[in-house]
C-alpha positions in Angstrom: 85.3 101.7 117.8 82.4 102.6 115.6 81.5 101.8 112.0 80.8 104.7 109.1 78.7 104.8 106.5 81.1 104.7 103.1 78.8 107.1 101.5 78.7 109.8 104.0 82.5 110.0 104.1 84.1 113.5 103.5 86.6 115.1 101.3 89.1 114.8 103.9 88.5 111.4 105.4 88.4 110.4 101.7 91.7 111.8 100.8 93.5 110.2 104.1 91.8 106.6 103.1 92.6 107.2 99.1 95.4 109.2 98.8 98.0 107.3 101.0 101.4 107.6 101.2 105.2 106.5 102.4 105.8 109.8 104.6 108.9 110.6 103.1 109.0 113.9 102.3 109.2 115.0 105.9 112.3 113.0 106.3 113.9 113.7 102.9 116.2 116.8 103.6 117.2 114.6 106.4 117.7 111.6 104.6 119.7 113.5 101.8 122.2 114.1 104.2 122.7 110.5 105.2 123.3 109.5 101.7 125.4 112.1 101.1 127.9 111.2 103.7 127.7 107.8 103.6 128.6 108.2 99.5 132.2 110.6 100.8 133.1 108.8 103.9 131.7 104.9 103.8 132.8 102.8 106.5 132.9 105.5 109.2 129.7 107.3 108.2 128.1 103.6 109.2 130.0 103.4 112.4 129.2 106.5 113.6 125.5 106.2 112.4 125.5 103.3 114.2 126.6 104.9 117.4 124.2 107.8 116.9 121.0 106.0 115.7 121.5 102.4 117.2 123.4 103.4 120.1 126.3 100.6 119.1 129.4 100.9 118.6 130.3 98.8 115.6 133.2 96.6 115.1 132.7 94.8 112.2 130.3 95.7 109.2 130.4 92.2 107.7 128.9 90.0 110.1 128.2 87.2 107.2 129.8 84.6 109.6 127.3 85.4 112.2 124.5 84.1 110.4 125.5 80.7 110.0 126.4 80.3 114.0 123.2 82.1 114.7 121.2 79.4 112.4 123.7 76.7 114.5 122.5 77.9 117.6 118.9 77.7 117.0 116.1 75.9 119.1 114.9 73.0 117.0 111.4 74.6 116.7 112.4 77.4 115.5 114.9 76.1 112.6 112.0 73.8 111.6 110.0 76.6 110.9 112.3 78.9 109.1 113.0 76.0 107.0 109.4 75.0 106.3 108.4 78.8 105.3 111.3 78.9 103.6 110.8 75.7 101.2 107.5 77.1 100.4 108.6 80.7 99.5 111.0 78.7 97.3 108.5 76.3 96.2 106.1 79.3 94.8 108.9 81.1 93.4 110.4 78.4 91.5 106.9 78.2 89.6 107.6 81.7 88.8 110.6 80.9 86.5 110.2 82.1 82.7 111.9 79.7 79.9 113.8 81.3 77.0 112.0 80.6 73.7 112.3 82.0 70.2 110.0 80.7 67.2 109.7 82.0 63.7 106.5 84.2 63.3 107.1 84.2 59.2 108.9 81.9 57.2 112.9 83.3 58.0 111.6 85.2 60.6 113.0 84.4 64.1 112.3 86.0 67.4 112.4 85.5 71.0 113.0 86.2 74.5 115.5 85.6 76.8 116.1 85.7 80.8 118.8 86.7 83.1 119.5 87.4 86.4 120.8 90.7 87.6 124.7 90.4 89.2 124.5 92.0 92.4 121.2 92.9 94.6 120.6 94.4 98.3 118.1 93.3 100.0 116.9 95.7 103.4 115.5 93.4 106.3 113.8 95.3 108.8 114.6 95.9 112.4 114.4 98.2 115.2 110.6 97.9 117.1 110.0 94.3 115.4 112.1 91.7 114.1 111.4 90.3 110.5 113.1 87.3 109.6 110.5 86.8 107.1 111.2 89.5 105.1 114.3 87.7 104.6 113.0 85.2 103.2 111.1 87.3 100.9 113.6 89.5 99.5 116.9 86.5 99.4 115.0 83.5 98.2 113.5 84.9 94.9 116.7 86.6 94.2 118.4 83.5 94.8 115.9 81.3 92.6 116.0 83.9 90.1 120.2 83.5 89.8 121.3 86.2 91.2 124.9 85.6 91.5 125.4 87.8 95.2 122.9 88.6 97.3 123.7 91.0 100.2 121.6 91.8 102.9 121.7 94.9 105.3 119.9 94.8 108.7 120.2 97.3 111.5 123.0 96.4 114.3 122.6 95.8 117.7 124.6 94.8 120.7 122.9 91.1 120.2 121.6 90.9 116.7 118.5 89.1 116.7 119.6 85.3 116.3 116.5 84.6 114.4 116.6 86.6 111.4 120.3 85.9 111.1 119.8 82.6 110.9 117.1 82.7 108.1 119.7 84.9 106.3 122.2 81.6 106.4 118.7 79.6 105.4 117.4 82.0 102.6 121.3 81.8 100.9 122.4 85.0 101.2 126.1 86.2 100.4 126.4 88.7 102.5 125.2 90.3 106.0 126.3 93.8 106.6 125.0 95.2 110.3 123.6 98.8 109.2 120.3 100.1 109.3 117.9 103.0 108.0 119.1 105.3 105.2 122.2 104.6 105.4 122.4 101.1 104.6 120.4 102.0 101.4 123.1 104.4 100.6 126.0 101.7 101.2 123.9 99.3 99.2 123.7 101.3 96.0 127.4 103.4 95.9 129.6 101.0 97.9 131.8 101.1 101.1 135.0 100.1 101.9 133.3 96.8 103.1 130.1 96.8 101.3 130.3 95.8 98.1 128.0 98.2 95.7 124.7 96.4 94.3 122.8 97.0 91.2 119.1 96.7 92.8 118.1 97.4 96.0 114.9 95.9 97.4 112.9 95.4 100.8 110.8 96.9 102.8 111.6 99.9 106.0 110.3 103.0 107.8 110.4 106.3 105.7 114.1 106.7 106.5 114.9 103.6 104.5 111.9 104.8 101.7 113.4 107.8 101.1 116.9 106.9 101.2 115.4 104.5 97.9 114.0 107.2 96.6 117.1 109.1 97.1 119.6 106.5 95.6 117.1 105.8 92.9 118.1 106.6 89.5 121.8 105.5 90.5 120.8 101.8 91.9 117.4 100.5 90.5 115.2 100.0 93.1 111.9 97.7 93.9 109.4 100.0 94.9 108.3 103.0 97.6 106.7 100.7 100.4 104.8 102.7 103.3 103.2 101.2 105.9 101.0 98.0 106.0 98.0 98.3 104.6 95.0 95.6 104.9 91.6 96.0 103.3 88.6 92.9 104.3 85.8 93.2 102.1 82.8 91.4 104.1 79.3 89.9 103.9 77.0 88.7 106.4 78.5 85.2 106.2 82.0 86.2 107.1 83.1 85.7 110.8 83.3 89.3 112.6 86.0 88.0 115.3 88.0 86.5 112.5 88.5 89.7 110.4 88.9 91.9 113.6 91.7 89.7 114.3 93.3 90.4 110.7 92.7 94.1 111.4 94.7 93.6 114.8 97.1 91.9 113.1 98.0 94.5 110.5 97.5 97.5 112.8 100.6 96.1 115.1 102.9 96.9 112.7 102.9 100.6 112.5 100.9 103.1 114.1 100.7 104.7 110.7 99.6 101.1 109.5 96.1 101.3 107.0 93.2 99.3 108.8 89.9 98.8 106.9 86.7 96.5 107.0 83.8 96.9 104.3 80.7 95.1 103.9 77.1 95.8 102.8 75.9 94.6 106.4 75.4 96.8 109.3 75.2 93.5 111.9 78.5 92.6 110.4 79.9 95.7 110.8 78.6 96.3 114.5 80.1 93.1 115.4 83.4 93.8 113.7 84.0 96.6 115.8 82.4 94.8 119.1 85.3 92.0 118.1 88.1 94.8 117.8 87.5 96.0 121.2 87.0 92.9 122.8 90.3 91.7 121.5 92.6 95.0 121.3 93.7 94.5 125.6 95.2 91.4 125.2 97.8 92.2 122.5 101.1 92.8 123.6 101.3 95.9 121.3 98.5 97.8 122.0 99.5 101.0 122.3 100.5 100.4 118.5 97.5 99.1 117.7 94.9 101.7 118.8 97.1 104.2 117.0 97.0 102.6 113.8 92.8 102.0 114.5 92.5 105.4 115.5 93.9 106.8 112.3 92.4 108.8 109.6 93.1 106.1 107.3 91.5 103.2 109.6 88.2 102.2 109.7 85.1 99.8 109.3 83.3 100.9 106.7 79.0 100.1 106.0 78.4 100.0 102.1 75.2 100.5 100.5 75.5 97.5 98.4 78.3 94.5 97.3 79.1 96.5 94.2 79.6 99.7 96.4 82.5 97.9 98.3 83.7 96.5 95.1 84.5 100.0 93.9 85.6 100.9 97.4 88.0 98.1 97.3 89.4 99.1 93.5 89.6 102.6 94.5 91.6 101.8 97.8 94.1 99.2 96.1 95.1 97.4 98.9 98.3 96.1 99.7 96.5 93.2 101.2 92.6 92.4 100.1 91.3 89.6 102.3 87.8 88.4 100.8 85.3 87.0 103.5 81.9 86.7 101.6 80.1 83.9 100.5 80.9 84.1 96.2 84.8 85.4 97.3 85.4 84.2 93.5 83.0 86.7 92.0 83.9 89.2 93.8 87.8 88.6 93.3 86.9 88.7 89.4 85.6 92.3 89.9 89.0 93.8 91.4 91.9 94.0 90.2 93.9 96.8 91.9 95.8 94.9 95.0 98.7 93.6 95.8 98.0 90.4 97.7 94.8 88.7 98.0 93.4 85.9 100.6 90.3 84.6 100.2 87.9 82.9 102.6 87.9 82.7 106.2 90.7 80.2 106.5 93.3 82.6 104.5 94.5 85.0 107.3 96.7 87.8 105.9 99.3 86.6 108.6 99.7 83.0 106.9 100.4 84.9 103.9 103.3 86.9 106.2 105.0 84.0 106.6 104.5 80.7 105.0 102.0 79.9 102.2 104.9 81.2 100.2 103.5 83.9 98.5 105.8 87.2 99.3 104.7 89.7 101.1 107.1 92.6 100.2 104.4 94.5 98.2 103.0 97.6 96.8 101.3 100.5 99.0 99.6 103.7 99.1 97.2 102.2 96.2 100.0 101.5 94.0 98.7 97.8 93.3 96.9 99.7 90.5 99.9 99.5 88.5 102.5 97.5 90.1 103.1 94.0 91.6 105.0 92.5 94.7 108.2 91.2 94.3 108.9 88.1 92.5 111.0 86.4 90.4 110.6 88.9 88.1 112.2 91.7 90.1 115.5 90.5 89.6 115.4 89.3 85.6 116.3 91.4 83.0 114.6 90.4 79.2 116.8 90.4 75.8 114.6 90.1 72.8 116.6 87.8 70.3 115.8 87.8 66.6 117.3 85.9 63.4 116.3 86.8 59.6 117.2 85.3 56.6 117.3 86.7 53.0 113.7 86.1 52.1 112.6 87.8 55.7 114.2 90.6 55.0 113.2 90.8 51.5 109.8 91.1 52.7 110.5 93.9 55.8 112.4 95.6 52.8 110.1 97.9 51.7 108.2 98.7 55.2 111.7 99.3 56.4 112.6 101.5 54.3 109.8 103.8 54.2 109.1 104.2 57.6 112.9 105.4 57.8 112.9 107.4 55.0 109.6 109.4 56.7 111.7 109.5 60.0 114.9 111.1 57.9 117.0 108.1 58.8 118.4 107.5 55.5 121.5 105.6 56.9 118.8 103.0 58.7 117.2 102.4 54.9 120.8 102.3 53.5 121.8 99.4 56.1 118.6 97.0 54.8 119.1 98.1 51.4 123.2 97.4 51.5 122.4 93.6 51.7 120.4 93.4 48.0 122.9 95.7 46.4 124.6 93.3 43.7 
């Protein structure tokens, strides 16, 4: 692996590194399909998609009952720390919780908000090549602190479904577990099965099947976001330890082999090390062959800035989903971006702590859309009602700018309904 010079990089390299995304269209025709049938035939489009994609053949698509003997069955170790990263996902999510206020703003003049949960949510948990019970975690437990009243959860089935991630299903609350997988469990999620009960939001993270099935459904069921694959950006300086954030990049890079790698820093002894580290490192992880894929992508790299404030700009442009900062002044540099979705800073903040247990959540924007979204949270499943209250004298004085600003819209009837109330 060897390092680049960020200003020498071409148009093309550019585009691959800037303009990122989910990989959905190739799969959408595909995808359409999916959703279509699962919509007509429910049940046995899942059973048979089951057979076809899973290879299992599916008895039951509730398997709710399963996560609460799989959590029984756990090794002590194991149930310790499901519950641990749990509390703290809680924990951070619970500080997350707006209050309801209202206050007057004039005298009679009362407004305010107020929060609610949504009824009904989906949340997708990952499966096939990897097994994420933390992104259980991540999708149930804000839902859960936020009030959602049922939260279902759809993971792919297997002859033995991974014991772990059911079991943080039973730990994270959730309502339901339904054993399907890909596009169509997004499709069963947002019309309904005979046994799936129909949500109102789906959320979580998947391959581009389960993106474009959201993008698909979307419009129908409100979805979180279009998630591709994981993304980590390290913005170095000379201080930062070279073997530290080539372990980060390993860490990242397993995921996907279309997973978005990338190092910056203004130091070319940094970067020369950071890619000595990689190599050094890259034959002892079990999923290599996933690895070097991901490293050897067009949107990969270790990167050699001319300056700080050239890898700040780098960094803003990119809009990472995660931005670890390993530089000596990590605060003044986090003040000069805005655009990412998760951000770790210092040497002692590995993106993978953040995977799991510090309790921030890790389901999060991609494919630079940290410029104008955020990761899920609380918020995600609230809905706002603005609440307001006037008395005579308030709306006295709105009378007149009432009035006339309907009047110049042609809305006579809206003038007629402030002026009904002074009529004698």
């Amino acid at each position: 692996m060897d390092y680049e010079a960020a200003a020498d990089l071409g148009p093309d390299r550019r585009r691959a590194l800037f303009e990122r995304t989910a990989g959905v269209e190739s799969v959408r025709s595909t995808v359409r399909d999916i959703v279509d049938r699962v919509r007509e035939e429910g049940d046995v489009a899942l059973r048979q998609y089951a057979s076809e994609f899973d290879d299992v053949e599916l008895g039951n698509v509730d398997v709710t009952d399963d996560a609460e003997r799989a959590y029984e069955g756990l090794d002590d170790e194991t149930r310790e720390a499901i519950e641990a990263a749990a509390e703290n996902v809680r924990e951070f999510h619970e500080a997350q919780l707006p209050e309801d206020w209202r206050r007057e703003f004039s005298d009679g003049r009362e407004l305010g908000r107020r929060f609610r949960p949504i009824d009904r949510v989906g949340v997708y948990a990952p499966g096939g090549t990897a097994a994420y019970p933390s992104s259980v975690l991540m999708g149930v437990i804000p839902a859960k602190v936020a009030g959602v009243e049922q939260v279902a959860v759809a993971t792919p089935p297997a002859e033995e479904m991974n014991p772990v991630t059911l079991a943080a299903m039973h730990v994270a609350g959730a309502d339901r577990v339904y054993a399907s997988g890909g596009a169509q469990a997004v499709a069963a999620l947002a019309y309904g099965t005979e046994t799936v009960d129909r949500v109102q939001k789906v959320v979580g993270p998947g391959n581009k099947f389960v993106t474009a099935a959201k993008a698909e459904v979307r419009g129908d069921v409100e979805i979180d976001f279009l998630a591709g694959p994981s993304e980590l950006l390290v913005v170095a300086d000379e201080t930062a330890e070279p073997g530290y954030v080539a372990a980060d990049l390993l860490a990242q890079a397993e995921h996907d082999p279309e997973s978005s790698v990338v190092a910056i820093t203004d130091d070319e002894a940094t970067a020369d090390a950071i890619c000595e580290e990689v190599e050094a490192r890259i034959d002892d992880r079990e999923r290599e062959d996933t690895i070097r894929e991901a490293l050897g992508g067009d949107a990969s790299g270790v990167f050699v800035a001319r300056s700080m404030s050239e890898a700040v700009l780098f960094a803003e442009e990119y809009a990472a989903e995660h931005l670890s900062i390993q530089a000596d002044d990590d605060e003044a540099l986090l003040d000069r971006i805005d655009s990412a979705g998760s951000v770790f800073l210092g040497p002692y903040a590995p993106v993978a702590a953040g995977d799991y247990a510090t309790g921030t959540n890790h389901v999060l924007p991609t494919n630079g859309k940290a410029k104008v979204a955020g990761g899920l949270s609380v918020d995600t499943f609230l809905r706002s009602t603005t609440v307001q209250r006037l008395d005579e004298s308030a709306l006295a004085d709105l009378r007149e700018t009432v009035t006339t600003l309907a009047d110049a819209e042609g809305l006579d009837a809206h003038a007629a309904s402030v002026d009904a109330r002074f009529e004698d």
